[in-house]
N, C-alpha and C positions, 0 to 999 in steps of 0.2 A: 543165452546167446542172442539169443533175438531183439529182445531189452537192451542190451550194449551197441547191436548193429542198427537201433532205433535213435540212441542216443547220440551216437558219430555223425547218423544222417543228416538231425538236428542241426548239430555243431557245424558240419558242411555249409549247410546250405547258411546260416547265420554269416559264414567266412563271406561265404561267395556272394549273398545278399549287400554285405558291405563293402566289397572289393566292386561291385558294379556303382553301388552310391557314390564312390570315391572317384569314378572313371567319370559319372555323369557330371558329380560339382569340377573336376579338373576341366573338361570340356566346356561348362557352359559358365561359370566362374561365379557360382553362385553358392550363397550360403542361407541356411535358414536360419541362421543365429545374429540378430544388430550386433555391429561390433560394439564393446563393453568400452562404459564411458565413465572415468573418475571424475565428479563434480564436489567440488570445497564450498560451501558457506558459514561465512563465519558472521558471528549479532555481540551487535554491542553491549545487548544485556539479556536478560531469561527470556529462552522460549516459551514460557510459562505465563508470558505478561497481560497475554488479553489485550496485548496491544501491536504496535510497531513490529516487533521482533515475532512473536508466535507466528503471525500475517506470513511473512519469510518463511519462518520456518513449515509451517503447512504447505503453502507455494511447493516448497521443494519433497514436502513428502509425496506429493500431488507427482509431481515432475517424477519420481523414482517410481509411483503405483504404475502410472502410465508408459515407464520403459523402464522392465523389470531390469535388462542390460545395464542400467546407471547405478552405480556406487556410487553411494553418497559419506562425504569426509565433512564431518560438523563441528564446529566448537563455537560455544555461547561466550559473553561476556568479556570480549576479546576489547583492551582499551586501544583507542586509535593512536596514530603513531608507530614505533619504532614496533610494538609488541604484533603489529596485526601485520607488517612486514613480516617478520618471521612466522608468524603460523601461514602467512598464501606461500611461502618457499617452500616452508613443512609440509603443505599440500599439496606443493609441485612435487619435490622428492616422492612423497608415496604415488603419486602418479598421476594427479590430476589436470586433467586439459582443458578445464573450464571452472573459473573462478566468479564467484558471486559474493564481493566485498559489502553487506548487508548495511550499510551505514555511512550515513555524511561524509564525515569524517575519515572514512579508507579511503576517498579518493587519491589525494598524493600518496601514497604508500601503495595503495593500487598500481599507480601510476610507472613509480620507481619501479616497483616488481614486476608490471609487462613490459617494461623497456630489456631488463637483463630476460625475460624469457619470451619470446616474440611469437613461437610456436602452439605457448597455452593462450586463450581465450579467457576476456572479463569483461560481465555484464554489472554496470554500477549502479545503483537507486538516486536517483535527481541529479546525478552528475553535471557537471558543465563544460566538463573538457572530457576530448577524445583523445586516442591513441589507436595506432593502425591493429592490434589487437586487442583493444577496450572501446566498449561500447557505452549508453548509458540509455536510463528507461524510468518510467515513472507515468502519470497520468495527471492531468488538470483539474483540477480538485473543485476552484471555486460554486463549477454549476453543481454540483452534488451539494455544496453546501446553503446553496442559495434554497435547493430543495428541501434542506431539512429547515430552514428557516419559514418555507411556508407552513411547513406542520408544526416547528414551533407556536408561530405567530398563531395559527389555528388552535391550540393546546392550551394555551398559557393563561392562566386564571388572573394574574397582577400586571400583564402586560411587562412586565420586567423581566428582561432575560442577562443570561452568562458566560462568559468563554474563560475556563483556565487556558493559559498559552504559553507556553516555553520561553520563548523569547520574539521580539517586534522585530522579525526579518518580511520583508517585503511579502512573500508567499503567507505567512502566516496572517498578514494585516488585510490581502486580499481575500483571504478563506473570511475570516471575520466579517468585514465588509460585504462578501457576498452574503452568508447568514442573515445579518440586519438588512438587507435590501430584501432577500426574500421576503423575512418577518414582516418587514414595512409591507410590501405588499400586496397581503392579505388582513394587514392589521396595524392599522397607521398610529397606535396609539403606543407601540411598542418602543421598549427603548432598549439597549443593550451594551453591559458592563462587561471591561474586560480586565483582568487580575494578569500580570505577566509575572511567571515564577523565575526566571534566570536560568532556569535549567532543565534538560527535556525530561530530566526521570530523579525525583525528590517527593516521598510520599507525606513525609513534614510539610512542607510547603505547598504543597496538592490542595491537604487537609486543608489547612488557614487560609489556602484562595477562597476553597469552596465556600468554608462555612459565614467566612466575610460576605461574598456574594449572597447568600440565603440569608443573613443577617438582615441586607439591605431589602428584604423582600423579592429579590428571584428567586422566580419558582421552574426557570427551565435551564438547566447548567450542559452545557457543553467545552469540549475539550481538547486540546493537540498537545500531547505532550507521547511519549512513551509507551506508558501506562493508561490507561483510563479509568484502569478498576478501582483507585480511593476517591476520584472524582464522584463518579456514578452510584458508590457505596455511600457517600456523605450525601449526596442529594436523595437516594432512597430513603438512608438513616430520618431525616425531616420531611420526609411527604413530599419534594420534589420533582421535578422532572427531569430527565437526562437525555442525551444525545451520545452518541460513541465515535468512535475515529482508530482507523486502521485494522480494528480485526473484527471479523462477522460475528462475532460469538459474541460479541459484549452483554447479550442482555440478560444473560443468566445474572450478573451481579446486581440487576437492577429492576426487576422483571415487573413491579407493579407502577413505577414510575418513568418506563421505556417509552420513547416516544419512536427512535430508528437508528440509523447510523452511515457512515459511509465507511467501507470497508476495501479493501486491496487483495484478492484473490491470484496471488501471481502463478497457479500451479499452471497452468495452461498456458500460458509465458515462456514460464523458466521450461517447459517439455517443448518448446517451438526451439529454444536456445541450444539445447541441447542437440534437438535433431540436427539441427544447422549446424554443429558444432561434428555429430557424426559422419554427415556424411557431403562437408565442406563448402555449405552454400553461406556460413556465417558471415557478415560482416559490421563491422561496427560503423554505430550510427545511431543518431540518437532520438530514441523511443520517447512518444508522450501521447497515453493514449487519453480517451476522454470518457464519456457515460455511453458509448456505444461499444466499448474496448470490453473484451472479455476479464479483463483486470480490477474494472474499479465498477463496485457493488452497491448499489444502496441495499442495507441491512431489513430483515423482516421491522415492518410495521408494530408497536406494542398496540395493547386495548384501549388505551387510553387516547391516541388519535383518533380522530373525528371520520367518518366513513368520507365524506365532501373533501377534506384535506389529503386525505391517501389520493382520490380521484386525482385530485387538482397537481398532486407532487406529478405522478405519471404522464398526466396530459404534459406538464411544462417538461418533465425530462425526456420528452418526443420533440417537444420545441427545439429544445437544446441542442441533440443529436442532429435533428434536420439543420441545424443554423438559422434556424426563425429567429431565436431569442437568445440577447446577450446579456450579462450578468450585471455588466457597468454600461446601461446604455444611460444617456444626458437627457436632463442634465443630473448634474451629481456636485455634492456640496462636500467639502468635509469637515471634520467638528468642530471647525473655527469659524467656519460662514463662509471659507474661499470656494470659488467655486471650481472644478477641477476637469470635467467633463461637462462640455458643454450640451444644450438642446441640439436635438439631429445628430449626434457623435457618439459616439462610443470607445470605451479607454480597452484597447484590443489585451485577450486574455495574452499573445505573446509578449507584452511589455510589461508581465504583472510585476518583473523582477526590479522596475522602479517602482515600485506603490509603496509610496514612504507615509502613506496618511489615512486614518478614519475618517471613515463617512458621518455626512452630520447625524445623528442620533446614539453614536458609538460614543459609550461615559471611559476614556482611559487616555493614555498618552504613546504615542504611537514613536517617540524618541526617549 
């Protein structure tokens, strides 16, 4: 008897424990639970890539670690167009309030789909155009690349260096440019080819850039495409040396001829995104951060840079953040003799989206 009028007590007092919790949060209108947040990212190709796409997708498991309340709704290899309109509706219906269209290419289909739903939230990667519920975000790339261009130039045993590159869009010809200007820098003797494949993610044509480039005697390959891992695999394959682009990881495929990389860390981003998005402070607007931005990484250093060359990347990536140092300061030539940027000037990083031209030491065709 005593055992059962022990057990009842229990149970009381659990009632009445909860019935007082329930008077407190009614009174003071509080909850200890973030309200639960459905977030959609969809990638144009494998999360698996070591490149482009995995970046994202880390970013956002990053984003869920740090606010266990976030579901997350994913699907990989989504072609842009008509098909990636239907998976962000797919991701509206199951419930989510905040869309993260991973790729160029989903912008108008972004687009189209926050106009019919005005309530869900999207954050775009390099967008150009906004919408009163779509924002867009991304980071400045060239000074990161100018850095790894000092440690190439510092690395490089035949002074001849490489870039696979997707296609000769203005951003891509300034990353390049910034590269060889760093390289130049530290090492005037340097020259720098560049192979454009047509397409961001083709491991055929990856191939045949690379080994073309190493044919010609470069011995340091760098990359913007997709992918990086057939790039950095074919330069290891031949005693080379590589550079990475977009995910922090790269240097497992490449470990004894790594020189660094520049990387995209968006988890801490996309968890600002979201908070905004819970508890209504979001608005769109458009993000670009730079080498002080919690987003854009230079990648561990490999063994094979120089102890002087790591010093010297650091020093100038404090230049860069302060605004001491610009990437395109005059004068500047491109690889016709025209000169483009005068002495005392400098071609501002906002207007890189004209830079239709290689700097003079750049061996390729920029149309």
């Amino acid at each position: 008897m005593n055992k059962k009028r022990s057990n009842k007590g229990v149970a009381f007092l659990a009632i009445l424990t909860g019935l007082v919790m329930a008077i407190v949060l009614s009174l003071t209108g509080t909850s200890f639970a973030q309200p639960k947040l459905k977030v959609g990212i969809l990638h144009i190709g494998s999360i698996a890539d070591a490149g482009y796409n995995q970046a994202h997708a880390e970013g956002a498991q990053v984003m869920k670690k740090n606010l266990p309340n976030v579901e997350l709704i994913e699907v990989e290899n989504v072609p842009e167009g008509a098909d990636a309109e239907r998976v962000m509706e797919n991701m509206i219906r199951q419930g989510a309030q905040l869309i993260i269209p991973a790729s160029f290419g989903y912008l108008d289909p972004a687009l189209r789909v926050a106009k019919k739903y005005p309530d869900v939230k999207f954050v775009h990667p390099g967008g150009y155009k906004l919408a009163p519920n779509l924002g867009t975000y991304w980071a400045s790339t060239p000074e990161a690349f100018y850095l790894m261009g000092i440690a190439a130039g510092k690395t490089t045993k035949t002074n001849k260096l490489g870039y696979v590159v997707a296609l000769p869009i203005s951003f891509f010809l300034a990353n390049v440019n910034a590269f060889h200007l760093g390289a130049q820098s530290v090492n005037p003797k340097v020259e720098t080819r560049v192979v454009f494949t047509g397409t961001f993610l083709d491991p055929g044509k990856e191939a045949t850039a690379a080994n073309a480039l190493l044919d010609q005697g470069v011995d340091v390959i760098g990359v913007i495409v997709d992918s990086p891992i057939t790039v950095v695999q074919a330069a290891e394959k031949r005693g080379a040396f590589s550079v990475g682009y977009h995910y922090i990881g790269v240097q497992k495929f490449a470990p004894k001829g790594w020189i660094s990389g520049i990387a995209f860390t968006w988890g801490e981003l996309y968890t600002r995104f979201a908070k905004q998005v819970m508890d209504g402070t979001w608005k769109s607007e458009a993000l670009l951060g730079n080498l002080g931005s919690d987003y854009l990484t230079i990648a561990p250093f490999g063994s094979a840079v120089p102890s002087d060359a790591i010093k010297l990347v650091n020093t100038k990536k404090q230049e860069f953040i302060s605004g001491k140092l610009n990437v395109f300061q005059g004068p500047i030539k491109d690889n016709k003799g025209v000169e483009r940027v005068k002495a005392g000037e400098a071609f501002p990083i906002a207007a890189l989206g004209k830079m239709d031209w290689l700097v003079e030491g750049v061996i390729g065709q920029a149309k």
